[in-house]
N, C-alpha and C positions, 0 to 999 in steps of 0.2 A: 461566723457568728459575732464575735469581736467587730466588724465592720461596721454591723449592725447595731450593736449594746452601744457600740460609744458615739456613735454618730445620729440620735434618734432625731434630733433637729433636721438632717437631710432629710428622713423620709416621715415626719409630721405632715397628715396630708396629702400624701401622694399617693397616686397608682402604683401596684406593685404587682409586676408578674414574675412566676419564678417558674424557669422552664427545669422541667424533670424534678417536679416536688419532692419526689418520695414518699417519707412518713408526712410531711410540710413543717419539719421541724424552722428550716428556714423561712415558711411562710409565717408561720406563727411568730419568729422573732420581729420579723418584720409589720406585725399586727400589733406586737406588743411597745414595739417604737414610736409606736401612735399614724401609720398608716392608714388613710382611709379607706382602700379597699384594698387585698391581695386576692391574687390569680393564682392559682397552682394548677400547673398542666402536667400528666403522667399519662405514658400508654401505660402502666402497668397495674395489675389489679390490684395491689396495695396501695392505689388510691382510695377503697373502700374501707381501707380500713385508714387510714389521714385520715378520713374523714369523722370515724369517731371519734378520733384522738382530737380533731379540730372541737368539735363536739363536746367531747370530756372536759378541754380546757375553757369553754367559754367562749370561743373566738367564731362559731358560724356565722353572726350578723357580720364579720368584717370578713373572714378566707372564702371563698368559694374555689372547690376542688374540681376541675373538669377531667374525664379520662379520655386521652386522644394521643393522635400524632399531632404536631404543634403545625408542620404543614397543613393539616384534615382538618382540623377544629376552627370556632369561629369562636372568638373571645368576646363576651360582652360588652366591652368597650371597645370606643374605636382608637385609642392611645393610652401609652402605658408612660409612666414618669420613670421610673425605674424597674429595671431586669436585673435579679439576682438567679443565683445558677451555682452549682455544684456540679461543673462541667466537664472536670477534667479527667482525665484517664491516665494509666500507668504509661509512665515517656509521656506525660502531657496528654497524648492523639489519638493513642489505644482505645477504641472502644469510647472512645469523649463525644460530647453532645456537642459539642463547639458549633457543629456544622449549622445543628438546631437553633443554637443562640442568635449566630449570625441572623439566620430567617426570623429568629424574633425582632431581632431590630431593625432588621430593614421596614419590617412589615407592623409593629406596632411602637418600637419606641417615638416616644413626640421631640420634636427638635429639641435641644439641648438637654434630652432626658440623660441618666446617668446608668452606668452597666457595674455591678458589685460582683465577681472583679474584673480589671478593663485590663489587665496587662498581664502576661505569663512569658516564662525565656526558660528555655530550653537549656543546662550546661553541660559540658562531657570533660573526665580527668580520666587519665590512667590509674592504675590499680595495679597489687602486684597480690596475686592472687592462687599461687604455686598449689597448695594443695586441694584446695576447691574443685581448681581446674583440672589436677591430676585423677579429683574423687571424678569429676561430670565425663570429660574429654578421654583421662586415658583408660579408664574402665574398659573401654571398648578392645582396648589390643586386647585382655586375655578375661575371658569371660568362660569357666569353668573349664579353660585349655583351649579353648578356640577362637579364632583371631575373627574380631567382631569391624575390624576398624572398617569396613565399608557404610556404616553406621556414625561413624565419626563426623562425619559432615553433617551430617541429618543435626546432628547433639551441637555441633557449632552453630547450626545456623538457629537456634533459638534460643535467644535472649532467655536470660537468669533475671525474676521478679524477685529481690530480697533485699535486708538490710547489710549495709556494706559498714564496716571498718573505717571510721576518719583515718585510722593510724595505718592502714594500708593506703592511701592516696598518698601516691609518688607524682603528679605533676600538679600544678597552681589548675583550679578548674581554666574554662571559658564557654562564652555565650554563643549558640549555634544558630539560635532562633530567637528573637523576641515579635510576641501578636500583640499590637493595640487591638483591640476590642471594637474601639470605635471606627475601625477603618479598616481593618483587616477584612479579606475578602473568602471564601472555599478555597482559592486557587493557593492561597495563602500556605494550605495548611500540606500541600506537597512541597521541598522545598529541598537546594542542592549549595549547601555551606562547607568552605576549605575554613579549616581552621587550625590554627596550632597548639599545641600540648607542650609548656614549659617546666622539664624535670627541672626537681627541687631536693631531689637526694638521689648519692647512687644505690640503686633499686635494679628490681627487674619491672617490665610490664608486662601482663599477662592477657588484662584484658581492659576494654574501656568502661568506665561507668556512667550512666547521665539521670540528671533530674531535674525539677522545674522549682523557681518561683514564682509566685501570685502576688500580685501589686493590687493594694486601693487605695487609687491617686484621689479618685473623688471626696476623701474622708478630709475632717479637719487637720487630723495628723494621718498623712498616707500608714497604710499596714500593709505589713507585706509579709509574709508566709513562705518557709523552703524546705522540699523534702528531699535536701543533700543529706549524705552522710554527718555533716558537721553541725543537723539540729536535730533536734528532738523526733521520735519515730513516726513516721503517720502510718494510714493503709496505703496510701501509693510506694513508699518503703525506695526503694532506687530502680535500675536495670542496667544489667550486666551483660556485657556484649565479649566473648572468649573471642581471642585470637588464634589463628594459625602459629604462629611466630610465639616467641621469648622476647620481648627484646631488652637487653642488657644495655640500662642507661646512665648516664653519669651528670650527678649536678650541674646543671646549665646549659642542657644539650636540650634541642627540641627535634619533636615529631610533628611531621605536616600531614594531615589528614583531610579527609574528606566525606560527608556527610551523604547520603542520598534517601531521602524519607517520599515514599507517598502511598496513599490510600490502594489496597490493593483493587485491582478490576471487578473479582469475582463479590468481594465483600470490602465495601469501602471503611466498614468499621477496623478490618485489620489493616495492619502496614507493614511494608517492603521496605525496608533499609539497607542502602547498601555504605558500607564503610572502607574507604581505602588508607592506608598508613605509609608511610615514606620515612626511617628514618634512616641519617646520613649520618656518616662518622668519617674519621681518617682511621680509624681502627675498621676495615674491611670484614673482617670476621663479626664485627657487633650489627653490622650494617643490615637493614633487612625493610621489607615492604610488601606487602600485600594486601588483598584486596577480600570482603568478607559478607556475604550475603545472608539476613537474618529475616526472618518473617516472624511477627505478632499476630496470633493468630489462638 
């Protein structure tokens, strides 16, 4: 919203689509920036009610609310100045419209139109996360006396949606993914990143964490938004990836891992991650690596 309050002179005048309106809270800022028309596109029936609320506020001669798939629907115009969107999903791809956005722009933005927001990057840090993982992962040995742990795997491979601890982050983050907007493609959003993890105290690692920032390069003064652990809470909150392993680390030692993200077959909206770890020590005993299959889903 901030994109939109302080930069009303970008979109004085403009065409404005906003894919997966919602309530069209974002249409409406965008009406009130002095937009000359906004689009709001939603399959979901609480487009009906945007639309009183459009209504309520005063704004129907400037929002028009259509309900559709943005592939299905024909928009009243034939170009759009700028796409605003509230696209992302938990780990950025979960469940995210992105795919959507893309087909907005291919298919209505007008050359040199602008996308609020054009940039998102993906980071992952280790985490030392001992009792969490002892409450989720070891539950499983002894569950009213009975050894549950064939079950264990199932509890690893799904990712932990919650707010994580700065003061738990044992390694420096880094960036796995970053999408320009304007040139990113679908094929994009499957992707297979090595990357390293630099411990910065000695710790345990328990498990990895990741989360995204949001860039707006287009604005007078870029803005940019992060739902790491290290700002303020949003709904996307983090995601917590449990390990196999312990690993016992010591400041200034690194772990080389590996990335494998893509849309699952059956439902493209969830995703298949797969995560490999490698770290190396002259201490043999600390040494450890494996390999970790998670689904969002």
């Amino acid at each position: 919203m901030n994109s939109i309050v302080q930069n009303k002179h970008i979109f004085k005048d403009k065409v404005v689509l906003d894919v997966g309106c919602g309530t069209a809270i974002l249409s409406m800022f965008a009406a009130k920036a002095g937009a000359k028309q906004v689009i709001g596109v939603d399959m979901s029936t609480i487009i009906f009610k945007a639309r009183e609320i459009v209504a309520a506020n005063g704004l129907s001669d400037k929002v028009t609310l259509i309900q559709g798939k943005m592939e299905e629907i024909v928009l009243p115009v034939e170009k759009v100045d700028i796409i605003i969107s509230e696209w992302m999903g938990y780990f950025l791809l979960y469940e995210s419209m992105l795919d959507t956005v893309l087909y907005a722009r291919d298919k209505y933005l007008a050359k040199d139109g602008l996308i609020f927001p054009d940039k998102a990057t993906i980071f992952f840090a280790g985490i030392e996360d001992g009792d969490y993982k002892e409450e989720k992962i070891g539950f499983w040995d002894n569950v009213y006396g009975f050894d549950y742990t064939p079950l264990k795997e199932t509890a690893l491979s799904e990712p932990l949606v919650d707010t994580v601890d700065i003061k738990t982050v044992v390694t420096d983050p880094t960036p796995v993914l970053t999408l320009d907007l304007y040139t990113c493609t679908t094929a994009d959003l499957a992707f297979n990143t090595p990357f390293t993890l630099s411990v910065k105290r000695d710790d345990f690692i328990h498990a990895f964490v990741s989360w995204f920032d949001i860039d707006f390069t287009a604005c007078h003064k870029p803005i940019r938004f992060s739902t790491g652990p290290h700002t303020k809470y949003t709904h996307w909150k983090q995601t917590v990836f449990y390990l196999k392993d312990v690993l016992t680390v010591q400041n200034g030692e690194e772990v080389q891992c590996n990335v494998k993200v893509k849309p699952n077959e059956k439902n493209r909206r969830d995703l298949d991650i797969d995560i490999a770890y490698n770290f190396k020590t002259d201490d043999e005993i600390r040494s450890a690596q494996g390999e970790c299959d998670y689904r969002m889903c």
